[in-house]
N, C-alpha and C positions, 0 to 999 in steps of 0.2 A: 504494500500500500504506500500509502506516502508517508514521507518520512516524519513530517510534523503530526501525524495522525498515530503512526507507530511509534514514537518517543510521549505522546502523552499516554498509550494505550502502557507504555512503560512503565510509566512514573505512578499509574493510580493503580496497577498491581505490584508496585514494588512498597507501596505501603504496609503492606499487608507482610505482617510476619514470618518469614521463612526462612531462617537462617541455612539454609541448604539448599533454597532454591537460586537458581540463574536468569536473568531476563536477560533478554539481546535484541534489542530496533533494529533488524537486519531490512536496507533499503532493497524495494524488489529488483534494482536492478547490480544487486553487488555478487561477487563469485564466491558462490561457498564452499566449503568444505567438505573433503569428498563423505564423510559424518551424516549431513541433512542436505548433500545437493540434490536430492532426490524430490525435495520440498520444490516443488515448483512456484514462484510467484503469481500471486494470484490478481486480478483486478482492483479491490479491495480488499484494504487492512485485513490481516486475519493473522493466529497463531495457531501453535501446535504446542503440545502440553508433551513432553517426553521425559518417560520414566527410564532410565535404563537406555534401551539400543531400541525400543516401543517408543511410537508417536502416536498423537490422537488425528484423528481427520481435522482439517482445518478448522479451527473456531472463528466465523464472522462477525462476533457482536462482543463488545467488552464486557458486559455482564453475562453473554455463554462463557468467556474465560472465566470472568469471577467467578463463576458457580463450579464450573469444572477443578479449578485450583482449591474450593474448599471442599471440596472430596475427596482432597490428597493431605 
């Protein structure tokens, strides 16, 4: 997504207590790692929630992520 939309989708799940989790505003058009180049860029902002070497399907709404991270 865009980068100003993916750095705030950042910033109001990084509030959120998790001493062990990772966030990353990765911009759709950057080269990733061969780890999640598999994640293709999508249209719109979206994440993936990965536990381990498991990914979730894309999450498009910041409160589908919020909900998703407090399940973990």
């Amino acid at each position: 997504g865009k980068t100003e939309e993916a750095e705030d989708w950042a910033r109001n799940i990084g509030v959120l207590f998790a001493p062990r989790r990772l966030i990353f505003a990765i911009p759709g058009d950057a080269e990733l790692p061969e780890g999640i180049a598999t994640k293709q860029a999508q249209a719109s902002t979206c994440a993936y929630v990965c536990k381990g070497t498991a990914c979730s399907a894309p999450l498009e709404s910041l409160k589908e992520l919020a909900g998703q991270l407090s399940e973990t």
